[in-house]
N, C-alpha and C positions, 0 to 999 in steps of 0.2 A: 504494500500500500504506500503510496503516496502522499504527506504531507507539507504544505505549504504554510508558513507562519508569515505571517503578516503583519507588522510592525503599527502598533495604532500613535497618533500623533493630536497633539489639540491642532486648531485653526492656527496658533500663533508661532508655532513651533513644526519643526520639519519631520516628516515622516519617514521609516525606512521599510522599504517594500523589500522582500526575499523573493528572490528566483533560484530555484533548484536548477543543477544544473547532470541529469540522470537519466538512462540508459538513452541516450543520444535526443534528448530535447530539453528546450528547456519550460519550467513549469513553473508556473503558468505560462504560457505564450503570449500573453497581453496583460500590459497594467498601465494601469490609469494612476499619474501621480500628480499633486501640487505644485509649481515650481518652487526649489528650496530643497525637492523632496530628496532623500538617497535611496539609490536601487541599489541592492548588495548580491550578487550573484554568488554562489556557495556551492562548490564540488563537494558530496559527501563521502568517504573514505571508500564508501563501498562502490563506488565508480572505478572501474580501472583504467579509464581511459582519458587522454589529456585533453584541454580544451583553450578556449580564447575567446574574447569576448572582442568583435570587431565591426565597429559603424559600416551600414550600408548607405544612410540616409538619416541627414539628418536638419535641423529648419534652416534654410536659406543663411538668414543671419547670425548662422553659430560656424554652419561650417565645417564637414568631418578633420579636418585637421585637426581642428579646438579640439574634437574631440578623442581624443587617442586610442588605439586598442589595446587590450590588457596583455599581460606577459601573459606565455602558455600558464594554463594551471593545471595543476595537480590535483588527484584525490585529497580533500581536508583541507585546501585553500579556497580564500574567496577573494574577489573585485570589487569593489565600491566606488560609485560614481554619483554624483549630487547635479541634478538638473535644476540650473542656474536660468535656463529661458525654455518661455514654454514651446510646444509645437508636438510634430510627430519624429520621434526615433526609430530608428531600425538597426535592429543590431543580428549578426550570426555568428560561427564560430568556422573560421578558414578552416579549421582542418576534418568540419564536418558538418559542409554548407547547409543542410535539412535542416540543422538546428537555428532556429529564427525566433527573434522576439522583435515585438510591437510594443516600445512605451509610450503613451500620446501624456504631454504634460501639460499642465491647464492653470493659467492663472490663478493665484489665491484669490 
């Protein structure tokens, strides 16, 4: 089974979202954040297989540059990244394109 923890936050204060990142997707595939918010991706140990966290798209005026892709991870490592402007994200993992996520970030 599959569990996702979700990180609760007030209005004034930034929120952090958990995406799983397990047997080649990642879970949830879409999340809706605040801007402010942080999205924390998390390989759990029992993964044995490495991964990346890498922009496909991302809002006009951020720029996938701005935004960098993650070093490979390992089983029991995570990434954490804070969406400072809202819009749509897309992010995959180079070295197992299938794996895709959708964060759309939304004004407070």
């Amino acid at each position: 089974m599959l569990l996702v923890a979700l990180g609760a936050g007030t209005a004034a204060s930034a929120a952090n979202k958990r995406v799983l990142v397990l047997d080649n997707r990642f879970a949830p595939a879409r999340v809706a954040i605040a801007r402010g918010d942080v999205v924390t991706w998390l390989l759990p140990r029992r993964d044995r297989l490495t991964h990346n966290v890498t922009a496909t798209k991302t809002p006009r005026r951020v720029g996938r540059r701005a935004f960098t892709s993650s070093r490979f991870l390992s089983p029991g490592d995570k990434f954490r990244r804070k969406f400072k402007r809202p819009g749509k994200y897309r992010f995959y993992c180079s070295l197992h394109p299938n794996l895709r996520l959708a964060v759309n970030v939304r004004r407070r």
